[in-house]
C-alpha positions, 0 to 999 in steps of 0.5 A: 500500500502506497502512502496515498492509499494508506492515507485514504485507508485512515481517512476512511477509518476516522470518518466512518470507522468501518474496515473489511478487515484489518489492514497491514501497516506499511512502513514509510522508511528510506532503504538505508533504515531498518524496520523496528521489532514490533510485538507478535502479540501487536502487529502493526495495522492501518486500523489501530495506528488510526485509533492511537492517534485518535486516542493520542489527542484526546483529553478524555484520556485524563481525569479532569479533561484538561490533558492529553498524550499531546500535551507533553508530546507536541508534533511541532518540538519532536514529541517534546514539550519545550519545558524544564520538566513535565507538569501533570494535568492536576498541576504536579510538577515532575522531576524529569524532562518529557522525553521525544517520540520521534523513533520511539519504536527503535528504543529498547528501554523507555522513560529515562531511568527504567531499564525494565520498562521494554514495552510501549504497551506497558509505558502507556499505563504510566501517564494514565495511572501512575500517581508518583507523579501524577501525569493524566490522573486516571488512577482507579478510574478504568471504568468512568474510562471506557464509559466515556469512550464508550459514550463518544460516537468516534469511539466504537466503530473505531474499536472495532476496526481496531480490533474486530477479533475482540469485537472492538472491546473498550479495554485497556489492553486495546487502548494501549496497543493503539496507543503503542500502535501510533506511537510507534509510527512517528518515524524521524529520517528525512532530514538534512542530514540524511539526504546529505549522508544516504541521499547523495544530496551534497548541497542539503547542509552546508559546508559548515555542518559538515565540518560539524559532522567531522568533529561529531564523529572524531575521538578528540571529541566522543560524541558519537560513542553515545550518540551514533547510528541510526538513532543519534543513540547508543539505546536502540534495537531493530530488526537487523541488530543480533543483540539489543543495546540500552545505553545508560550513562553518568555524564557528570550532571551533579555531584552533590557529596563529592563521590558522584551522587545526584538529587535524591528525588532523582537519582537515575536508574540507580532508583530502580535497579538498586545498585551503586553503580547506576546511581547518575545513570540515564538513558542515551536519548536521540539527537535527531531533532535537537534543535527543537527539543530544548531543554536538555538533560534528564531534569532539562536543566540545560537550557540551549545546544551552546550550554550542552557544548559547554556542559561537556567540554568541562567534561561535566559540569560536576565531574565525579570518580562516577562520570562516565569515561567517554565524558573526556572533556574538549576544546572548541574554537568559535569556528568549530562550535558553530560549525558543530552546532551548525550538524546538530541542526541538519539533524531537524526533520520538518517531515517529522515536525509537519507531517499531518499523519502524527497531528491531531486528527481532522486537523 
């Protein structure tokens, strides 16, 4: 199915909610990139892609109708939110920046600091019910849920192209998997850059992001030991890939006791795994699409791409016996950090950012 087809296959759906019979999806991927592991037991179709975006957008999802998955998830920032830190819909503020979207498909591990949480199913259940922080507030409210969803005309014929073996039950295995099922097609390869690198473009950046791009990939300066392939990050896994990876790393952020520890009320994976060794430990996040998903680091406390250069030429701001060894620290002309942030930039992707088939729906 071409992207044409597949679009009015969507239009379809929304409009009328009926379908034959569920329809494969189709991934829109240059040939240079991999398709994602998808769960056996949530394949891809045309039919539950169009109810996560539904689902996605929509402020019943929250317990006072003030939020959305969209409203710390916005299209025009890469799925960021373009604040320090995430602000529940009852007003609670959290302590970490709301991660991109944007490949989410391709991450082995999700959220910042849990490297047990594999499943974008299973992450669907934190925004909606976890109350520590509080995100959308759903806590002990499953069935006022689906009664609303259930009351709201868009909803059952969507349900049941969606999942016609399940007679399009309102559930919240049939709300994640939708939710999972979009989330896992916003997809990040158009940019610059890569028309530069894969497409033969020579003219799509400049010469000076490609002196940026001879620096990024240098050992004088280490970036892309974290941040390489086809992701901008070293915590990534796809079909073609023997093993999975899930990068983790100290980068020298806080040092509060002088032996590398970090705030109490966020202290990396050390929280969930226990051990000394992860305590400052974050996910590797992507680098595509950086220069519209400011604030930078696990709590946003890195305000612009110049900070996030300074940050680690220092070798960390607050280095520690912890910090990572590839945080080595560097020296940049003028030149070369405008030329370095000058490839950072090639890496924006304004399909990503435009792309009516990841905004809202009907919009």
């Amino acid at each position: 199915m071409g992207k044409w087809a597949r679009a009015a296959a969507i239009a379809v759906l929304v409009l009328t909610g009926t379908a034959a019979a569920e329809t494969p999806w189709v991934w829109d991927l240059p040939a240079w990139v991999p398709r994602p592991r998808v769960p056996a037991d949530n394949p891809m179709t045309v039919e539950k892609v169009a109810l996560g975006r539904q689902l996605f957008y929509d402020t019943q999802l929250s317990i006072n109708g003030t939020g959305a998955c969209a409203t710390c998830h916005i299209q025009a920032k890469a799925f960021t939110d373009g604040r320090p830190v995430g602000i529940g819909v009852t007003g609670e503020k959290h302590v970490r920046n709301s991660m991109g979207l944007a490949n989410v498909a391709y991450v082995p591990v999700l959220t910042w600091a849990n490297p047990l949480l594999h499943s974008l199913e299973q992450q669907a259940l934190v925004p909606m019910f976890g109350e520590h922080p509080v995100e959308l507030g759903l806590a002990g409210q499953e069935e006022a849920l689906f009664a609303r969803l259930t009351a709201d005309p868009r909803y059952p014929p969507l349900f049941k192209a969606a999942f016609p073996a399940q007679d399009g039950a309102i559930s919240l295995r049939s709300i994640t998997q939708a939710l999972a099922s979009f989330q896992r097609s916003i997809t990040s390869f158009s940019s610059p850059y890569d028309r530069y690198r894969y497409g033969g473009e020579a003219s799509a950046i400049s010469p000076a992001a490609k002196r940026g791009e001879a620096l990024f990939f240098s050992e004088r300066l280490e970036c892309f030991h974290c941040h390489g392939g086809i992701t901008f990050s070293n915590a990534v896994t796809h079909e073609r890939m023997a093993f999975v990876e899930a990068g983790f790393h100290q980068t020298g952020l806080y040092n509060i006791d002088g032996k590398g520890s970090y705030p109490a009320n966020n202290p990396g994976a050390v929280e969930v795994t226990g051990q000394p060794e992860d305590m400052g430990r974050f996910r590797t996040p992507s680098l595509r699409n950086v220069a519209v998903t400011a604030p930078y680091m696990h709590d946003g406390s890195i305000p612009t791409l110049n900070t996030a250069l300074d940050h680690y030429a220092r070798g960390g701001r607050a280095r520690s016996a912890q910090t990572d060894q590839l945080i080595v620290g560097f020296a940049l002309s003028k030149q070369e950090r405008a030329d370095l942030i000058a490839f950072l930039r090639s890496l924006t992707d304004q399909r990503l950012l435009t792309n009516p088939a990841y905004g809202p729906p009907g919009g």
